[in-house]
C-alpha positions in Angstrom: 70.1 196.0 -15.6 67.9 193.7 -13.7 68.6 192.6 -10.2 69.5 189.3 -9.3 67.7 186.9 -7.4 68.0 183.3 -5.9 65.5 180.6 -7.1 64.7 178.6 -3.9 63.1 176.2 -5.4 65.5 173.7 -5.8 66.6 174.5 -2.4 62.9 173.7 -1.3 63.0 170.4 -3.3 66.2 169.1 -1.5 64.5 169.9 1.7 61.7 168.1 1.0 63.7 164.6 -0.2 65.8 165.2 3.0 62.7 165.4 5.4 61.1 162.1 3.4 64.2 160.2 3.9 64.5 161.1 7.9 60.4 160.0 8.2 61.1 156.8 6.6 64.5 155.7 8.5 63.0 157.2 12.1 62.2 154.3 13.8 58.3 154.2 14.3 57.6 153.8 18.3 57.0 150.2 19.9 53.1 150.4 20.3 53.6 147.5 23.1 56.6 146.0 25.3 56.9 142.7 25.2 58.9 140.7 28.0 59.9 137.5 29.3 58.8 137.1 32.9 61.0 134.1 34.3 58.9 131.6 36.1 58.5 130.6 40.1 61.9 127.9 41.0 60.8 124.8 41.6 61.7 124.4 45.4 60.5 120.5 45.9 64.2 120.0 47.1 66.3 122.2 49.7 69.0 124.3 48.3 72.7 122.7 49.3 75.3 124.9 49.9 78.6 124.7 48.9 81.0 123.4 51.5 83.4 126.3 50.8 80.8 129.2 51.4 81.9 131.6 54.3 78.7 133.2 55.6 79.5 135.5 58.4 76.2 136.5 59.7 75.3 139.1 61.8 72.3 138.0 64.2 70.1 140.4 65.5 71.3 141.2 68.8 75.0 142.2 67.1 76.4 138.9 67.8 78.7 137.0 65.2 78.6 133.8 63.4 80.6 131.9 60.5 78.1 129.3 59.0 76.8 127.3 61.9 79.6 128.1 64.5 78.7 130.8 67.0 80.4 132.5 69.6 83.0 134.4 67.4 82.2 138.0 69.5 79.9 140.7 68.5 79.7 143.7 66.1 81.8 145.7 68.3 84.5 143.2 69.0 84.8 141.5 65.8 88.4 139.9 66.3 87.2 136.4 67.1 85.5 136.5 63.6 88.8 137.8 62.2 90.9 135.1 63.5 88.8 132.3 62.7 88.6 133.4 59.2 92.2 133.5 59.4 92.4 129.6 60.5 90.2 128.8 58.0 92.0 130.6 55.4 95.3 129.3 56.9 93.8 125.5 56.9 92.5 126.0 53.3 95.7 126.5 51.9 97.9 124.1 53.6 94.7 121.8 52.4 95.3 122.8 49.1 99.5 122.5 49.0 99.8 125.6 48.1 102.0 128.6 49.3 100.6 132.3 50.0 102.0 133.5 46.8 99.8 130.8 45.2 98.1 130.8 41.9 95.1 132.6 43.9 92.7 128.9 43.7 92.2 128.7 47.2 88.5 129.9 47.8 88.7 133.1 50.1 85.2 134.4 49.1 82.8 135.3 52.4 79.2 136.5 52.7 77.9 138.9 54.9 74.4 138.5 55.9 72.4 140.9 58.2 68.6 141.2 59.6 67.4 144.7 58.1 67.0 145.8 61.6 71.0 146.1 61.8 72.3 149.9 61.2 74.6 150.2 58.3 77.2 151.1 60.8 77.4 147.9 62.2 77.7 146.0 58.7 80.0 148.4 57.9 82.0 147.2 60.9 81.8 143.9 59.9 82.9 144.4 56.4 86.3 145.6 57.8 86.6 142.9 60.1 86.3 140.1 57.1 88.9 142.7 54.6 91.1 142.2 57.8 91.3 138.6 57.3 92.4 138.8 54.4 88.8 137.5 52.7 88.5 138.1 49.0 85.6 138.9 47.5 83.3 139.9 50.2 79.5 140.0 48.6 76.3 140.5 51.1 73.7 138.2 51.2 70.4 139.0 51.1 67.1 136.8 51.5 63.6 137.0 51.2 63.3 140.3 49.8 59.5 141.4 49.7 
């Protein structure tokens, strides 16, 4: 009686088809990387800010401002800022007609900007100061990065 043995050559064939197929359906690599670059903004005219843009900035020697009115206390002693923001917030939304439990339309959105000399700490301080008044979102701003 003779033993028996497996013919592997259909086995070998079906391997063969199979490796065929996965060469033809892998992608081929992308010999180049073609991108749009956007181009320079025109800046013939000065950008206008919105009226309703809160910028609390933070000026370099840890003093406080909201937009262009200064004297609202310094890093450290950031409840001037807080109450102002307040007001504002307060003015915005008897301006508006609407009560606190509102439909949410009244803007409440501030920026923080800050030199890059100021230590995170500080920003940090600041950040509380503006959730403390209730501001919502709160986004930094940052310019002229080079």
């Amino acid at each position: 009686m003779s033993k028996p043995e497996i013919n592997v050559t259909p086995l070998i064939d079906v391997l063969l088809v199979l490796l065929i197929i996965f060469m033809v359906v892998t992608p081929i690599k992308p010999s180049a990387f073609k991108a749009k670059v956007p181009a320079e903004p025109n800046r013939t005219k000065p950008i206008e800010n919105d009226p309703h843009t809160l910028v609390v900035v933070v000026e370099k020697d840890g003093s406080l401002r909201i937009n262009s009115e200064y004297g609202l206390g310094t890093v450290n002693d950031s409840q001037k800022t807080t109450d102002r923001l307040k007001q504002i917030f307060a003015a915005r939304l008897a301006n508006y007609g609407l009560s606190s439990t509102g439909d949410g339309s009244v803007p409440t959105g501030v920026f923080i900007k800050a030199p890059p000399e100021i230590d995170y700490g500080s920003v940090a301080k600041v950040v509380d100061a503006v959730k403390m008044s209730g501001a919502e979102p709160i986004a930094l701003q940052i310019d002229d990065l080079n």
